[in-house]
N, C-alpha and C positions, 0 to 999 in steps of 0.2 A: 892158248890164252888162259889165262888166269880168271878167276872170279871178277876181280876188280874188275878187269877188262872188258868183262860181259856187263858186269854191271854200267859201266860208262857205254860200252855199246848201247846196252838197252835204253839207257836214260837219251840217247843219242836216235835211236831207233824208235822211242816213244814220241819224240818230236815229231821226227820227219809224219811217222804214222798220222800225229794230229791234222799236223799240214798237210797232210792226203785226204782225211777227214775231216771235214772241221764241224764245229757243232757242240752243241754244250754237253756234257758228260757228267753222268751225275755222281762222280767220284770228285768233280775238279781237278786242279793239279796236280795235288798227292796222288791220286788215285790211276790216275793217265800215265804217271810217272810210272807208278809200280807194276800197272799194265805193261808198259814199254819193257820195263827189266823181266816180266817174266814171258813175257812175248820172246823176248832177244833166246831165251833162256829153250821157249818151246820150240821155236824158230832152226834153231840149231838142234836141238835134238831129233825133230822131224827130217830135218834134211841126211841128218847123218845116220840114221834107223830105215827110213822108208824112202828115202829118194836114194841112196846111196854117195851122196855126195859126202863125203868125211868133211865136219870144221876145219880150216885150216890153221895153223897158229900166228899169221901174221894179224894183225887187227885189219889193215888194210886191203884185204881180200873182199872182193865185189859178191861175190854167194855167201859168204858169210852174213855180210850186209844185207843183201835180200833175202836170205832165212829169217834174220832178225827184223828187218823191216815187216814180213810178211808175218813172223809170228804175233809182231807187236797187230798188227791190222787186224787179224784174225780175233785175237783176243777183246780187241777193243772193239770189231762189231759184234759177238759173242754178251760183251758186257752191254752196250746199248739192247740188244735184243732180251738179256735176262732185267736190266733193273727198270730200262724208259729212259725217260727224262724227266729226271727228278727233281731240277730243278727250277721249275716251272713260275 
């Protein structure tokens, strides 16, 4: 997959995570978004370094998607636990 690819995943991957989490976030939109793309971005690299699972290149690959979903999660409770809720 390409950059683009990740990036769409992520912005795709940043959603679902909301939706798994819901809750105000003190980045907003913007901020959840770019969590999501680099979640997508950690997600996949963890899987392919420490779990052994290689990215695959279709987009539509189910481990790909929970790498990225799970990086996007990871990151996004990462970021509530360093800033709070900011806004208050």
């Amino acid at each position: 997959m390409g950059i683009i690819s990740w990036m769409i995943l992520g912005l795709i991957a940043g959603a679902i995570a909301k939706i798994l989490l819901p809750g105000r976030d003190p980045g907003g939109l913007i901020g959840t978004t770019l969590i999501g793309i680099a979640g997508a971005f950690v997600g996949g690299w963890i899987s392919a370094h420490f779990l052994h699972r290689p990215v695959q290149k279709q987009f539509f690959d189910l481990y790909t998607w929970g790498a990225a979903i799970g990086g996007s999660l990871a990151l996004l409770i990462g970021y509530r636990i360093l800033f709070g809720n900011s806004r208050d």
